[in-house]
C-alpha positions in Angstrom: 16.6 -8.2 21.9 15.7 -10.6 24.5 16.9 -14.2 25.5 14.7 -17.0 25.2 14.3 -17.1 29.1 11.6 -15.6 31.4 13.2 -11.6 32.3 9.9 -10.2 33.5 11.2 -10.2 37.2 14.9 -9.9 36.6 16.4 -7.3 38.7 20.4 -6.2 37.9 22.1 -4.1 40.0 25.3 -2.4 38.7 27.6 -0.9 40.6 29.4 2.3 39.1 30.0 5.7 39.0 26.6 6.8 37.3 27.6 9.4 34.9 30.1 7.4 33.6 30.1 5.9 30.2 30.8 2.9 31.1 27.3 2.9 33.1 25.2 4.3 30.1 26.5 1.8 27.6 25.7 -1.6 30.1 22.6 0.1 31.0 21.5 0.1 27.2 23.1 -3.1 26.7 20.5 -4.5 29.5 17.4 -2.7 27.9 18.9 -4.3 24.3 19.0 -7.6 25.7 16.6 -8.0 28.4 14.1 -5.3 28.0 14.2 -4.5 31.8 15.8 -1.3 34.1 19.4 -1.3 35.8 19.3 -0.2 39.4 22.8 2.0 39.1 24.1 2.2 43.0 27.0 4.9 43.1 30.3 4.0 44.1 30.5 7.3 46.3 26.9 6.2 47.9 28.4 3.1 49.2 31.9 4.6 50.3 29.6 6.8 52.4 27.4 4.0 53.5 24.1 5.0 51.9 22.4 2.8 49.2 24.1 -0.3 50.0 20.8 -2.5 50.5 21.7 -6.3 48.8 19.8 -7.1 45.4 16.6 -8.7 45.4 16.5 -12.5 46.1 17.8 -13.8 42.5 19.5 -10.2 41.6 22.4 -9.8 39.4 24.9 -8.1 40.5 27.6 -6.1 37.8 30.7 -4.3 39.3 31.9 -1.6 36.7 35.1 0.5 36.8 35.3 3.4 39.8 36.8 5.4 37.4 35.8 8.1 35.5 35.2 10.4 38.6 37.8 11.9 40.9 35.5 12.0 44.3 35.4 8.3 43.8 38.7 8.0 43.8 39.2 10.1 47.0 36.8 8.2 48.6 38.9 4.7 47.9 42.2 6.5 48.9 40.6 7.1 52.2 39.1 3.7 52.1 42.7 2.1 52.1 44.2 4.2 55.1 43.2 1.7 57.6 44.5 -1.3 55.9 47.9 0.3 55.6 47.9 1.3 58.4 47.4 -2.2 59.8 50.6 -3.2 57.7 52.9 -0.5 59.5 52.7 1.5 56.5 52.3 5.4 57.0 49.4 6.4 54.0 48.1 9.7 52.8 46.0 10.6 55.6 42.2 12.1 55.1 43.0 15.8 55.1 46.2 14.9 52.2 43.7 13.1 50.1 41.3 15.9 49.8 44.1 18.2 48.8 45.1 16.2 45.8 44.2 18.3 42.7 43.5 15.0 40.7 43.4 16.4 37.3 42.6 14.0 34.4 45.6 11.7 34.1 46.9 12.3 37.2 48.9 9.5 38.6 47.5 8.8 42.5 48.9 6.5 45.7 47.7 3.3 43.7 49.0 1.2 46.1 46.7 3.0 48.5 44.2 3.4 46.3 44.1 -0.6 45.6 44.1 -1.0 49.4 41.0 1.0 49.3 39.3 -0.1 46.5 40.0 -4.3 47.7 38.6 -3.2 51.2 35.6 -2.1 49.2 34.8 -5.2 47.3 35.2 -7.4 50.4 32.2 -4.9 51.8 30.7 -5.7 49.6 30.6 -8.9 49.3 30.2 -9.6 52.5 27.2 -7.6 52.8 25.6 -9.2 49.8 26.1 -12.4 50.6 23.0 -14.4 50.0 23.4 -17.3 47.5 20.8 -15.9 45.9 22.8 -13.1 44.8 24.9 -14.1 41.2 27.8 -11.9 40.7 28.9 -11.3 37.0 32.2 -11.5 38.6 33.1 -11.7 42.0 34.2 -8.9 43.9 37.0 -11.4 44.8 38.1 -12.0 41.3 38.3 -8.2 40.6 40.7 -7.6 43.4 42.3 -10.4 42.5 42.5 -9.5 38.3 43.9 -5.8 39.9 47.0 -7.2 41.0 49.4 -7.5 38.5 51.6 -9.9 40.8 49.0 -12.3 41.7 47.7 -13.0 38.1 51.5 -13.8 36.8 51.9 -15.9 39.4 48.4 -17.7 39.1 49.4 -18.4 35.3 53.2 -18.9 36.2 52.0 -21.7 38.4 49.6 -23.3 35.9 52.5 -23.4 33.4 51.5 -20.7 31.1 53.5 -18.5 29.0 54.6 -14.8 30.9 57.5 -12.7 30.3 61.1 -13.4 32.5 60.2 -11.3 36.0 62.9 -10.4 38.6 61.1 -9.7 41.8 61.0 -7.7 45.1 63.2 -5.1 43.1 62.2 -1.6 45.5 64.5 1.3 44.0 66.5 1.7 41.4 70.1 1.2 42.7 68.5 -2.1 43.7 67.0 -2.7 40.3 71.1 -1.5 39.0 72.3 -4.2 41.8 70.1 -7.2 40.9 70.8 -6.9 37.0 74.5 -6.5 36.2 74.1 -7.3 33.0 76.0 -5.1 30.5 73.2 -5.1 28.2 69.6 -5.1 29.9 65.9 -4.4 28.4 63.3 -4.2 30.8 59.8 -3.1 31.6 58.6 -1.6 35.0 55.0 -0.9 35.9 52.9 -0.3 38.5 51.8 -3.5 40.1 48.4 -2.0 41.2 48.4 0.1 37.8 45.7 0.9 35.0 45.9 2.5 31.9 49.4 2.4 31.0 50.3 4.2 34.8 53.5 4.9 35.8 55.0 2.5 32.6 58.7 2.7 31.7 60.3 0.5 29.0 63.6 0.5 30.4 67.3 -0.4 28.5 71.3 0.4 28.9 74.2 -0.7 27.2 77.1 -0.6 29.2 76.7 3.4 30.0 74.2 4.5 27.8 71.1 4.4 29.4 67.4 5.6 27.7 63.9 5.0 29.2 60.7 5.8 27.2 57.6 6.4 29.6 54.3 7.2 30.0 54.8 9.6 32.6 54.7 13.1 32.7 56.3 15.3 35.1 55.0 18.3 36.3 56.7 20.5 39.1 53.6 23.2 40.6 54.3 24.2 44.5 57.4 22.6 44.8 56.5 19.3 44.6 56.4 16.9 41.5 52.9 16.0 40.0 53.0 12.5 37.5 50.3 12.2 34.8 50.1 10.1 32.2 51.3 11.4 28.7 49.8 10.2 25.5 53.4 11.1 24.2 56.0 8.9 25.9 58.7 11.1 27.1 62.6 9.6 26.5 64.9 10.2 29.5 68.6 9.7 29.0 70.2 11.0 31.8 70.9 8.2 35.1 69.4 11.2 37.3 66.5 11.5 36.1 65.6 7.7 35.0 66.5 7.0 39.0 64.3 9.6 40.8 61.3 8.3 38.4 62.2 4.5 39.3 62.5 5.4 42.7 59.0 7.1 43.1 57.5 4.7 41.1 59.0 2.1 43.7 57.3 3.4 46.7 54.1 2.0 45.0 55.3 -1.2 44.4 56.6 -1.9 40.9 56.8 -5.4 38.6 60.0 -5.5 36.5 60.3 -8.0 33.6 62.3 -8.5 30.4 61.2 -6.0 28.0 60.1 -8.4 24.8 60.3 -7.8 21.4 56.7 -7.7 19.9 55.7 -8.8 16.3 54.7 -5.5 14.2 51.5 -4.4 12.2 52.6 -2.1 8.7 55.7 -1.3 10.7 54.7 -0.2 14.2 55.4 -3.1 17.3 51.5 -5.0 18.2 50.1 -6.9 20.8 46.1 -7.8 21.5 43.1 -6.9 23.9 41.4 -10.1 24.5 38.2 -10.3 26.5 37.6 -13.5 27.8 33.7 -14.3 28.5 32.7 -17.4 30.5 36.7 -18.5 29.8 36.2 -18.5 26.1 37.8 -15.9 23.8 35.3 -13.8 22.1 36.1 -9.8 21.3 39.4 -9.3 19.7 41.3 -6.2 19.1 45.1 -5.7 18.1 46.9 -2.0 19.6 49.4 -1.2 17.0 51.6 1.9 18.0 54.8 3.4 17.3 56.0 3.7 21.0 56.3 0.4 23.3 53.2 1.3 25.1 50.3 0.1 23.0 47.2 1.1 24.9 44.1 2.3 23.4 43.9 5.3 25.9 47.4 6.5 24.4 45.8 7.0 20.9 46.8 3.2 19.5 45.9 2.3 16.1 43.3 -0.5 16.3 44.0 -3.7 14.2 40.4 -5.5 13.3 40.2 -9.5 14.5 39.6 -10.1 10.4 43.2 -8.7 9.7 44.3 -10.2 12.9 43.7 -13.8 11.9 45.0 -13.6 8.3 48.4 -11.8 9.9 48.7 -14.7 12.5 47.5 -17.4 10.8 48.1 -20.9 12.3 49.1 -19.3 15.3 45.5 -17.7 15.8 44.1 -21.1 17.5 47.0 -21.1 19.9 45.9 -17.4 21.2 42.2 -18.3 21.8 43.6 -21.2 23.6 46.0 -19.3 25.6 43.5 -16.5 26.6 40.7 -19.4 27.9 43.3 -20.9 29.8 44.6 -17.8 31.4 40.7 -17.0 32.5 40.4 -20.2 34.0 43.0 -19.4 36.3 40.2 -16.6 37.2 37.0 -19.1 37.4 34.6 -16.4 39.4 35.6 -13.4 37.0 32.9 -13.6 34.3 34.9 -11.6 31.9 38.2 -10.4 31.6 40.5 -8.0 29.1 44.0 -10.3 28.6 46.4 -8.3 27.2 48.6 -11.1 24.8 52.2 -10.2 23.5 52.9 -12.0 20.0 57.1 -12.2 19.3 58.3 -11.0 15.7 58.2 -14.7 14.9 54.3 -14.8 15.1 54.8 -18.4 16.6 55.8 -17.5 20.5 53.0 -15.7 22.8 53.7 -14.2 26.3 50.8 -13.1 28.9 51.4 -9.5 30.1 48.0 -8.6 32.1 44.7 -9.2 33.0 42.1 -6.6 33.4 39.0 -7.1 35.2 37.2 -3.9 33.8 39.1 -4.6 30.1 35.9 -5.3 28.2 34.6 -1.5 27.3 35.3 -1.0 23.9 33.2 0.8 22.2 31.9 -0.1 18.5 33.7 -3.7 18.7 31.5 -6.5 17.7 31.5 -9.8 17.9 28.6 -12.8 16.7 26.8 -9.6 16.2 27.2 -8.7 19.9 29.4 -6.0 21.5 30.9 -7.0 25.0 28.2 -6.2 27.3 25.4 -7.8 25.0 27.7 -11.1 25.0 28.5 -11.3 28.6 24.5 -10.7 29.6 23.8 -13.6 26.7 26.7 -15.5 28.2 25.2 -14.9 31.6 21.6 -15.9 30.7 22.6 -19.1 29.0 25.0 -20.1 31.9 22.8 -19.0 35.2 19.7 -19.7 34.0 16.6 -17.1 33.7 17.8 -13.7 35.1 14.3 -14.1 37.1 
């Protein structure tokens, strides 16, 4: 399927890890839409300083997800030493980052690894700087949409709904210390997280204390090894909930007030939005019966049909919400906004954005999946591709 403008000299680059899915499906989503090849430049090509000639005057430029492949992420750990070290920090140096096993769902340094990957994208876009050159989203925008603390401030500022934060908390007796409260729910999370990393949904009552996380421990060696579980342990002992909040802490942590969320045939909800040119297009609600509701940890997808009749007037409001949360992001073509809906289905609360949030696979749209609405979007926007 092809737009109505002149493709016969488009060139798109994309930017990826090419054996990953999320390369194959853009790739086809191109050829759907445009009828024209995808020169795929490898993440680990450009962290070793090969391939990294700029598109073609007029190119398009995609950056995908460096996920999917644990060389990649090596390379991006060593790609933040430098810029921790020019902070006074003390990273993993190069010989400690080849060591690390990095099995699937492996927690990493993501602190360092964020360092890394930011260093990266301002490469590259300093390298590819001609105004010829039209990014589907900036490499600025992505680093930016990676930072969990930056977003909630940009929509704080712009007077958007987000849940009650209590910041600079950096260990657990200080977390203990800065909320006295007898009764206290919270949420910790990586603030340079993905995939439901290094999540804790946190509560005490006087001196009962429970946590319910995403992470697994695993002792090998004699040292500790944190993946992510798809079923959420539940730690009741001070000991153990502290050592975890501590570790977590050396890689920077947000805490906020853990909210309630409205539920779906019993199990607590909240939504995947992706936001395409601003507007709110693919919709898909993450029902589950732990409070971690992403679709990596085996969530029960709610359709955007059932989503509307369940919501009802408060549907417009969302949409709303979401467009006005991506404008706070104007160079990020397309964004995954995660959107918390209370038991009340009236009050909303922001929790995330995602800057890689748009693969999901089989969700449609106008007819269109994510990739075949952003390259429409793109087209219609920016003119012939040409």
């Amino acid at each position: 399927m092809r737009s109505d403008l002149d493709v016969r000299s488009a060139f798109v680059t994309l930017v990826g890890n090419p054996a990953s899915r999320r390369v194959a499906a853009f790739v086809a989503a191109v050829r759907r839409m445009w009828g024209i090849p995808v020169r795929v430049v490898s993440y680990l090509d450009l962290l070793r300083g090969r391939d990294d000639d700029p598109p073609a005057p007029g190119g398009i430029v995609r950056i995908e997800s460096p996920g999917e492949c644990a060389a990649t992420t090596k390379g991006i750990l060593k790609a933040g030493i430098r810029p921790l070290e020019a902070l006074g920090e003390t990273p993993l140096d190069a010989a400690d980052v080849d060591e690390l096993p990095l099995q699937r769902g492996e927690l990493f340094p993501a602190r360092q690894w964020y360092f890394g990957f930011r260093s990266l994208l301002n490469h590259l876009e300093a390298d590819w700087c001609s105004p010829d050159v039209r990014w589907m989203s900036t490499p600025r925008s992505i680093a930016a949409a990676f930072d969990k603390l930056a977003c909630l401030e940009l929509w704080s500022a712009a007077g958007l709904q987000i849940p009650e934060r209590y910041p600079d908390i950096a260990s657990y007796d200080d977390l203990r210390r800065r909320i006295p409260a007898r009764h206290a729910r919270l949420f910790v999370k990586l603030r340079y997280g993905f995939s439901a990393m290094g999540a804790v949904a946190l509560e005490w009552r006087d001196s009962r204390l429970r946590a319910i996380t995403t992470v697994e421990v695993v002792r090998s060696e004699g040292r500790a090894r944190l993946f992510v579980t798809k079923k959420p342990r539940v730690l009741d002992r001070e000991l153990d909930v502290a050592w975890l909040i501590d570790v977590l802490a050396k890689e920077d942590i947000l805490v906020e007030r853990w909210l309630p969320k409205a539920r779906w045939q019993g199990r607590p909800f909240d939504l995947r939005v992706v936001t395409i040119g601003q507007r709110a297009c693919h919709v898909v609600g993450r029902a589950n019966d732990s409070p971690f509701t992403n679709l990596n940890l085996d969530a029960r997808r709610i359709s955007r049909e059932a989503l509307i009749r369940h919501l009802g007037d408060t549907w417009p409001e969302i949409e709303s919400l979401c467009a006005r949360a991506a404008a706070t992001l104007p160079d990020a073509g397309m964004l995954g906004i995660d959107l918390l809906v209370r038991p009340c289905l009236r009050k909303l609360a922001l929790l995330e954005a995602n800057a890689f949030g748009d693969f999901l696979p089989g969700l449609s749209f106008a007819g269109l999946s994510t990739y075949e609405m952003e390259l429409q979007q793109f087209s219609t926007t920016e003119g012939s591709p040409a």
